[in-house]
C-alpha positions as CSV (number, residue, x, y, z in Angstrom):
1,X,0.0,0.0,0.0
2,X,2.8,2.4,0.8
3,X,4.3,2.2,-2.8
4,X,0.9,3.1,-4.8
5,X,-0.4,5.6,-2.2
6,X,0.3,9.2,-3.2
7,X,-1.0,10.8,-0.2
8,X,1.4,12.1,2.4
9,X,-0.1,11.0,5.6
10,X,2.6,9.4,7.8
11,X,0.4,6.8,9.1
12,X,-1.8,4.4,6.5
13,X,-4.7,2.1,8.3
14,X,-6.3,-1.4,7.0
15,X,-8.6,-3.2,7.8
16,X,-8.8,-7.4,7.5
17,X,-12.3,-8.9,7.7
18,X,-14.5,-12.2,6.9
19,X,-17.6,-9.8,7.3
20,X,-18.1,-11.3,10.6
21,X,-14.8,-10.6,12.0
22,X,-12.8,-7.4,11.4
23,X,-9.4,-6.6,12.6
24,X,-7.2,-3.7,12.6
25,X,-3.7,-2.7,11.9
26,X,-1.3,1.0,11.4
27,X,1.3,1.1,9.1
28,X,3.9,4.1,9.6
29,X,5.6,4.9,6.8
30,X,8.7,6.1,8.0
31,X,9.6,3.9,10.4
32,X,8.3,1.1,7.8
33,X,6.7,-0.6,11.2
34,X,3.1,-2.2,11.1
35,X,1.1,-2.5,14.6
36,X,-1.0,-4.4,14.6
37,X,-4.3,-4.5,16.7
38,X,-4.6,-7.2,18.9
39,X,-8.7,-7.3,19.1
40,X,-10.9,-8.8,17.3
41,X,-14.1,-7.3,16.3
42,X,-17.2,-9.5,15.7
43,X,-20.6,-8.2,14.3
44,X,-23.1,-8.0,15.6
45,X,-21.7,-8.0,19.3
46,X,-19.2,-5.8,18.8
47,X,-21.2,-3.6,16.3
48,X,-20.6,-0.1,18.2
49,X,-16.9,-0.2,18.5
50,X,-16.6,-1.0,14.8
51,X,-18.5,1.9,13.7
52,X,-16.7,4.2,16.1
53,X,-13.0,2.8,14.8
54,X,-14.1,3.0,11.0
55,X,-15.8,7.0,11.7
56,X,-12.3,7.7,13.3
57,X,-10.0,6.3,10.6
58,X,-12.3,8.4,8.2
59,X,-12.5,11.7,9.6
């Protein structure tokens, strides 16, 4: 991702998910280091904190 984006942020976030499952990771691009969230999310149950981590990476 860090080779085809143009856009200068420092830090670039994805996202991994089964539809059921998501999970969350931070790439920054100059340290070239990836953290990697340790939680899993699960929908429904965890429906809330999804929405509030996807709004945040977005605004």
């Amino acid at each position: 991702m860090d080779q085809w984006s143009n856009t200068e942020q420092s830090i670039l976030y994805g996202a991994v998910t089964t539809g059921d499952i998501w999970k969350f990771g931070q790439l920054h691009r100059s340290e070239k280091r990836i953290v990697q969230d340790l939680n899993l999310y699960r929908v429904p149950a965890d429906f809330e904190d999804l929405m509030r981590i996807l709004v945040a990476i977005l605004a």
